[in-house]
C-alpha positions as CSV (number, residue, x, y, z in Angstrom):
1,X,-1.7,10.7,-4.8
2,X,-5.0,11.7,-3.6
3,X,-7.6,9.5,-3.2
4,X,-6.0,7.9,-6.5
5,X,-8.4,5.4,-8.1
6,X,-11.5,7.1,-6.8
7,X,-9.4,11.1,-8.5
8,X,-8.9,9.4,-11.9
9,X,-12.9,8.0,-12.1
10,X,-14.1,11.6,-10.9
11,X,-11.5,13.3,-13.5
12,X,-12.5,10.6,-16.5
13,X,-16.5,10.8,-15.5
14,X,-17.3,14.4,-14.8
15,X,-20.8,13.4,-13.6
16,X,-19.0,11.6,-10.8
17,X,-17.2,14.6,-9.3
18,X,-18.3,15.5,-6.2
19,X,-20.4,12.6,-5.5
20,X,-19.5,9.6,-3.0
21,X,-18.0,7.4,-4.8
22,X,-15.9,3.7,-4.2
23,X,-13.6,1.6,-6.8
24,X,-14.2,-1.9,-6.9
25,X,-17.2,-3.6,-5.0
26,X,-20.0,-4.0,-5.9
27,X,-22.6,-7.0,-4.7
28,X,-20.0,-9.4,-3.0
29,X,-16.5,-7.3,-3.4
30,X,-14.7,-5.1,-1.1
31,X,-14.0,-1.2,-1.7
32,X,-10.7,-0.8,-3.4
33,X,-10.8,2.8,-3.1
34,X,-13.0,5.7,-1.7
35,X,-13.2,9.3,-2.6
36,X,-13.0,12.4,0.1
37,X,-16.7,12.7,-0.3
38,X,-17.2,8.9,0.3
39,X,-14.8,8.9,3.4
40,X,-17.0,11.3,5.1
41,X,-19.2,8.8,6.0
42,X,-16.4,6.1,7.1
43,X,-16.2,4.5,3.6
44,X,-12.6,2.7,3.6
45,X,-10.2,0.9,1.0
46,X,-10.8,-3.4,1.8
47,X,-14.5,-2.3,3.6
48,X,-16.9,-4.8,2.6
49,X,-19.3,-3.2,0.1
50,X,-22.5,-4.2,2.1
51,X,-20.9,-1.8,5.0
52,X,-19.9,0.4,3.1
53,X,-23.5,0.9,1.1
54,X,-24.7,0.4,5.0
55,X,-22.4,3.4,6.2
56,X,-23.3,5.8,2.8
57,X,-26.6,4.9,1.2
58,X,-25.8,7.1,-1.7
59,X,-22.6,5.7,-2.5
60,X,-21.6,4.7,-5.9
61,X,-19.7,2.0,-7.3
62,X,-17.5,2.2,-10.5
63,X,-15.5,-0.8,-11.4
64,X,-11.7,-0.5,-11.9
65,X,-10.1,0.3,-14.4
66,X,-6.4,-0.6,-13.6
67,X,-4.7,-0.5,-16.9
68,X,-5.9,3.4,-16.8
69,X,-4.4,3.8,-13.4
70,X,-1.1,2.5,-14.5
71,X,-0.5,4.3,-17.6
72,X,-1.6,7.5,-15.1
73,X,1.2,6.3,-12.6
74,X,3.9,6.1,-15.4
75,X,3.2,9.3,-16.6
76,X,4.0,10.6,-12.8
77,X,6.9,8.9,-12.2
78,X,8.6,10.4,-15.5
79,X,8.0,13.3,-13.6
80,X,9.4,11.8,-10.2
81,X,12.6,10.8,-12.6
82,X,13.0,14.9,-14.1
83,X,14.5,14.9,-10.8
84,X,16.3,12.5,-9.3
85,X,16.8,8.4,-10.1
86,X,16.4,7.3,-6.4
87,X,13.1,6.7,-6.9
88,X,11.5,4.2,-4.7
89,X,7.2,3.0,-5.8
90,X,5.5,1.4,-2.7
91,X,2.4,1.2,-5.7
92,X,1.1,2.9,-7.7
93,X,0.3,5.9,-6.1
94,X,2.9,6.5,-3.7
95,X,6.9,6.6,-3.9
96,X,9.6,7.4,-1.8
97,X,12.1,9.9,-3.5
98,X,15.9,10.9,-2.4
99,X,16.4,14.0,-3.5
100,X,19.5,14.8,-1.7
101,X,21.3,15.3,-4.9
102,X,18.7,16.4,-7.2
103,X,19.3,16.7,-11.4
104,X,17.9,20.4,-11.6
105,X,20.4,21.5,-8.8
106,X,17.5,22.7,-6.6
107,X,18.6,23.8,-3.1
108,X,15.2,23.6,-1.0
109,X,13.4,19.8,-0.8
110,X,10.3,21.9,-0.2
111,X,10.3,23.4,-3.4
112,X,10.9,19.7,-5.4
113,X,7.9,18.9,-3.7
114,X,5.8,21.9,-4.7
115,X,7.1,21.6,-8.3
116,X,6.4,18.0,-8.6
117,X,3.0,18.3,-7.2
118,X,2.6,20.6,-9.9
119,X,3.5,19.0,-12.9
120,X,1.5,16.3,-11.9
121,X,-1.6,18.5,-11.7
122,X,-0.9,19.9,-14.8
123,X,-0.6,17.0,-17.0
124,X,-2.8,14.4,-15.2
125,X,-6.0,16.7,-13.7
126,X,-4.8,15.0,-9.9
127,X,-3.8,16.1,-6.5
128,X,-1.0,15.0,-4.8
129,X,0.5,15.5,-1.6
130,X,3.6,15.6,-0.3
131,X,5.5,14.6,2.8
132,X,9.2,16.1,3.6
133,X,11.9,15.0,6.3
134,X,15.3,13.5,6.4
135,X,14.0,10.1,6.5
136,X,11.4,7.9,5.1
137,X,9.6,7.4,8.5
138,X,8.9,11.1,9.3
139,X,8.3,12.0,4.7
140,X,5.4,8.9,4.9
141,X,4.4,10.5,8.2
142,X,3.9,14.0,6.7
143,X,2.4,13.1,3.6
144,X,-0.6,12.4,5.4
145,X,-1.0,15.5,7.4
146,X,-2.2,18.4,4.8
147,X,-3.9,15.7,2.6
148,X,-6.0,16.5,0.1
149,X,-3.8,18.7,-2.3
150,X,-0.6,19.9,0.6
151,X,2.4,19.0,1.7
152,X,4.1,19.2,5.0
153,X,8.2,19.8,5.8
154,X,9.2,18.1,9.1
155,X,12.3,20.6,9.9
156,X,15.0,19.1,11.8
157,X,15.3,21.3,14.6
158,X,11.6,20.4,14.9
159,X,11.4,16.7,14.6
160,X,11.7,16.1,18.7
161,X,8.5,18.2,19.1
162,X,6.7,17.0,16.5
163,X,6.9,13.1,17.2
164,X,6.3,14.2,21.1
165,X,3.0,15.6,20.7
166,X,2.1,12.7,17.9
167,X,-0.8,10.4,18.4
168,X,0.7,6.8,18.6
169,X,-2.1,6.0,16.0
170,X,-0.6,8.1,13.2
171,X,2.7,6.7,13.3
172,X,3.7,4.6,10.3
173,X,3.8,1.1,11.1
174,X,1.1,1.2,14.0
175,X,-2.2,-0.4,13.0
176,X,-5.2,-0.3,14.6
177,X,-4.6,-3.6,17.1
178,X,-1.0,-2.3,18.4
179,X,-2.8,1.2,19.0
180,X,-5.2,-0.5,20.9
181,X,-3.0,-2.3,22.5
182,X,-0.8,0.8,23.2
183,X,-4.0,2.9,24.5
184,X,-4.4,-0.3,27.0
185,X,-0.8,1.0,28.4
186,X,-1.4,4.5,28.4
187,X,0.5,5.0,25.7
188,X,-1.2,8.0,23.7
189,X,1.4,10.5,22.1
190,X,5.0,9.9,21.1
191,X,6.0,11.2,24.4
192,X,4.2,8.7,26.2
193,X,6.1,5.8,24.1
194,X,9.1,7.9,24.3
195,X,9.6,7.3,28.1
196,X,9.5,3.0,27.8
197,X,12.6,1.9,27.8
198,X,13.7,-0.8,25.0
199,X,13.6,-3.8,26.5
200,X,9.6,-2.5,27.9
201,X,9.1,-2.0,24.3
202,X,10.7,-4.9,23.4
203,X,8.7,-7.3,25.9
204,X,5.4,-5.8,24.6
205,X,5.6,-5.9,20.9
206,X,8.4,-8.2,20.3
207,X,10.9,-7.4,17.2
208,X,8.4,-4.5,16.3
209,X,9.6,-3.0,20.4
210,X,13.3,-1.6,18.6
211,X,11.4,-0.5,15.3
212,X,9.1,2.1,17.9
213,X,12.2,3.0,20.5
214,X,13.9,4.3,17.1
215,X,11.4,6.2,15.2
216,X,9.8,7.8,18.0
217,X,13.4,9.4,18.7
218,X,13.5,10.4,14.3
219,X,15.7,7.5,13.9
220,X,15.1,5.3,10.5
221,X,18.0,4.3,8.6
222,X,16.2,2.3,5.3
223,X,17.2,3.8,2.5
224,X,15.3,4.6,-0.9
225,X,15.8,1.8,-2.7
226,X,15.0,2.4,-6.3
227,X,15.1,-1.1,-7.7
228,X,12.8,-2.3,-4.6
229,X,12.5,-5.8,-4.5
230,X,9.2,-7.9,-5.7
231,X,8.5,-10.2,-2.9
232,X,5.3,-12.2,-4.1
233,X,3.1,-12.0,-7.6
234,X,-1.0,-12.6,-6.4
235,X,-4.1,-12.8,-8.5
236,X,-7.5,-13.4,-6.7
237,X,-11.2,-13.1,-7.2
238,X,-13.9,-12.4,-5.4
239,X,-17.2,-14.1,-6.5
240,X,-20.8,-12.6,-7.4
241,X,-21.7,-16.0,-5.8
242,X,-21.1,-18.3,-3.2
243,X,-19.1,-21.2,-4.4
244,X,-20.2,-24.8,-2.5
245,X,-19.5,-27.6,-6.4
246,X,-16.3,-28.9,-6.5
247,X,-16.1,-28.7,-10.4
248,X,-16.7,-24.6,-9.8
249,X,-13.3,-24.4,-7.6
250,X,-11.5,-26.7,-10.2
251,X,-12.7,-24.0,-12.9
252,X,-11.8,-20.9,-10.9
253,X,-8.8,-22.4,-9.7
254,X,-7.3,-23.0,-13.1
255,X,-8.1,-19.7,-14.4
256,X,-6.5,-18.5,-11.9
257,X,-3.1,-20.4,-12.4
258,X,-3.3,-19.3,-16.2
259,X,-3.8,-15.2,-15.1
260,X,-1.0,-15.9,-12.5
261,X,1.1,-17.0,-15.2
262,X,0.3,-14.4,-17.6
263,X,1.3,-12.1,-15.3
264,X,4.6,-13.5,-14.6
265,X,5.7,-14.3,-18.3
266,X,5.0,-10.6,-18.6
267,X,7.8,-9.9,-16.6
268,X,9.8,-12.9,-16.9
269,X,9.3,-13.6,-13.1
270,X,9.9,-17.4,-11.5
271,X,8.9,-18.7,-8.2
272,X,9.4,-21.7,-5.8
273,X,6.7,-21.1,-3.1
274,X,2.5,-21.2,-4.5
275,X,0.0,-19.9,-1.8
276,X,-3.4,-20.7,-1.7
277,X,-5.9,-18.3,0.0
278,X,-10.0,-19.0,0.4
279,X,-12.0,-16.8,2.2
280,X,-15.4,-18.3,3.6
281,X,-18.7,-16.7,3.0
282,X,-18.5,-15.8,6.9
283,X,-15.2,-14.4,6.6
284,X,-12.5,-16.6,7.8
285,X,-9.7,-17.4,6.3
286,X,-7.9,-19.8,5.0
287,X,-3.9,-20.1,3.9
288,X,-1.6,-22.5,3.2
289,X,1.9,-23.2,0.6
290,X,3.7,-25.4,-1.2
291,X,7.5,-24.6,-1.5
292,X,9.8,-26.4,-4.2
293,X,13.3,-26.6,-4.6
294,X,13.0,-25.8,-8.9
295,X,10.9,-22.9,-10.2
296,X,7.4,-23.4,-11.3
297,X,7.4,-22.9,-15.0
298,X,3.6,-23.4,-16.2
299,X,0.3,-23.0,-15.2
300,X,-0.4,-26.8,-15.1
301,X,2.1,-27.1,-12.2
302,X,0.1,-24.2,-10.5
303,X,-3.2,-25.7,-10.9
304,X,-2.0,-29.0,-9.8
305,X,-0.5,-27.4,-6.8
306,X,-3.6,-25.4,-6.0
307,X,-5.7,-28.9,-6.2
308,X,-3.6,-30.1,-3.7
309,X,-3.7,-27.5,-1.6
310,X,-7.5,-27.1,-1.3
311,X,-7.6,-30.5,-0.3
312,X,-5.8,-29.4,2.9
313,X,-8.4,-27.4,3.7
314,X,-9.5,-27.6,7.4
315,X,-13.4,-27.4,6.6
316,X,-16.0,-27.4,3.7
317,X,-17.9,-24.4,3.9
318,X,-19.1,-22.1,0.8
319,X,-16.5,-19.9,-0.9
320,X,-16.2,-16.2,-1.3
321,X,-12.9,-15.5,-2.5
322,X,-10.0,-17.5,-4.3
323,X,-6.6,-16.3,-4.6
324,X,-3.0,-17.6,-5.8
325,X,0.7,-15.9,-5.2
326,X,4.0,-16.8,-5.6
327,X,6.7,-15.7,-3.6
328,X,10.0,-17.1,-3.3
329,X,11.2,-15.7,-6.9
330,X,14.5,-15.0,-8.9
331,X,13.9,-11.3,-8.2
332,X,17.0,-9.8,-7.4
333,X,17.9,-6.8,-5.4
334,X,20.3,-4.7,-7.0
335,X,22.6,-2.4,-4.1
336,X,22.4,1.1,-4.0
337,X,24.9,3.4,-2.8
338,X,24.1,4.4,0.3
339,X,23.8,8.7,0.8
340,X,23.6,10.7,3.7
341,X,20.7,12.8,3.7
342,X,21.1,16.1,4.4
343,X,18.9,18.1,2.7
344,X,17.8,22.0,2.8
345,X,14.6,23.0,3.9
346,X,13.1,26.7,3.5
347,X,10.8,27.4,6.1
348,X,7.8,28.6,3.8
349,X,5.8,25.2,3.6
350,X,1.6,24.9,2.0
């Protein structure tokens, strides 16, 4: 989706469209989302809002509204599900779908796309884009290149050329840091990574070396994975003020443990590792967990965990942000049948 939390405020508020505006925010928050108008001026998802306010004067923030965003992203992935079950969410604005084998029969993957982007327009008032290839690497890679409102096909007999002439910094997977770092090498384009060897790749990024020898070449096996696995459940807050009383972090702390258990009872989720994350009013940050052997089963045992765990805390310094997760849970992967993508592409493409 474009632009997905910032798209549904501008399509609910029609005084907001066209304006600058970011999701989330406020006084002490970060920007959860910015629209194309607000990215202009460098506004970007997890920016401080005092940068962000700094980088666009005019800016706007709208608080979230997430229960409306996920009843939007149900209605879309009905629509994902019209034609095919292989069906992957990464959130809620952006899935991976096989459509290989496809329920309507449909011979061209550029057409699905098309179709889909469609329907979506037409019953939710949103853009979407689209990415199309014969694996999740070079799709992800595409979706991003005729965004707002396109799509882009990756042919095969194209794929070579395309990842050659590639900036390194628009590869999935390569953040700002490792791009940096790959500048540092002279490594600009996909051609430039193409010619290190493994084991250079390997001795400069470690396990990440074989992930960047393989998709610079087109090669990504991972599968679409419909019933992806949930790794870790988090709730977290950020504060209108800074928190320095003890009795405040108690308070905050155990509100926290009750939301994180709401939100696993809702889906009858258990876990046996609790995480606790502060984030100083200068901006470092703080980690540490607790791993049992049994599952945590109420939000008692996550506040008294929590307790403990802020008492580990290397420094006292006032608080910005308090979070809990749980990982380690009775989540189970379910196997898919694993199909050889080979799908038709028409050469037409938006």
């Amino acid at each position: 989706m474009d632009a997905f939390y910032a798209s549904v405020e501008q399509y609910d508020h029609p005084e907001l469209r066209g304006k600058a505006i970011a999701v989330g925010g406020g006084h002490r928050g970060v920007v959860s989302a910015a629209s194309y108008e607000a990215r202009k001026f460098g506004v970007r998802s997890a920016m401080p809002s005092k940068t962000a306010k700094e980088k666009c004067p005019h800016l706007i923030f709208v608080p979230p509204r997430f229960a409306r965003y996920k009843e939007i992203s149900r209605k879309i992935r009905e629509i994902f599900y019209e034609y095919t079950d292989l069906v992957e969410p990464l959130s809620l604005d952006e899935a991976y779908l096989d459509v290989t084998e496809n329920k309507k029969g449909i011979e061209s993957a550029n057409q699905i796309a098309k179709e889909i982007r469609q329907k979506i327009f037409e019953q939710t008032g949103l853009t979407a884009s689209a990415g199309i290839s014969i694996n999740k690497f070079l799709a992800k890679v595409a979706s991003d290149i005729n965004k707002p409102n396109g799509q882009k096909t990756i042919h095969p007999e194209k794929i070579e050329k395309f990842l050659e002439e590639l900036p390194v910094e628009k590869f999935y997977g390569v953040g700002k840091v490792t791009a940096n770092k790959m500048f540092s090498l002279a490594i600009y384009k996909g051609k430039d990574l193409k010619n290190r060897s493994l084991e250079d790749l390997t001795r400069l990024f470690g396990k990440s070396g074989r992930y960047y020898y393989d998709v610079v070449r087109g090669i990504h096996h991972s599968e679409v994975k419909p019933n992806r696995i949930q790794k870790s459940v988090a709730v977290e807050r950020t504060f209108f003020e800074d928190l320095f009383d003890e009795q405040q972090i108690n308070e905050k702390l155990e509100n926290l443990s009750k939301e994180l258990h709401q939100r696993l009872q809702k889906h009858q989720i258990l876990g046996r590792s609790l995480t606790l994350k502060i984030k100083y009013n200068d901006f470092s940050l703080f980690t540490r967990s607790f791993t049992k052997e049994e599952y945590f089963t109420s939000p008692e045992q996550y506040f008294a965990t929590s307790k403990k765990l802020w008492e580990l805390r290397p420094f006292d310094k006032a608080v910005r942000l308090l979070g809990l997760s749980l990982s380690h849970l009775n989540t189970e992967e379910k196997k898919q049948v694993s199909v050889q993508l080979k799908i038709p592409f028409e050469e037409f493409e938006n």
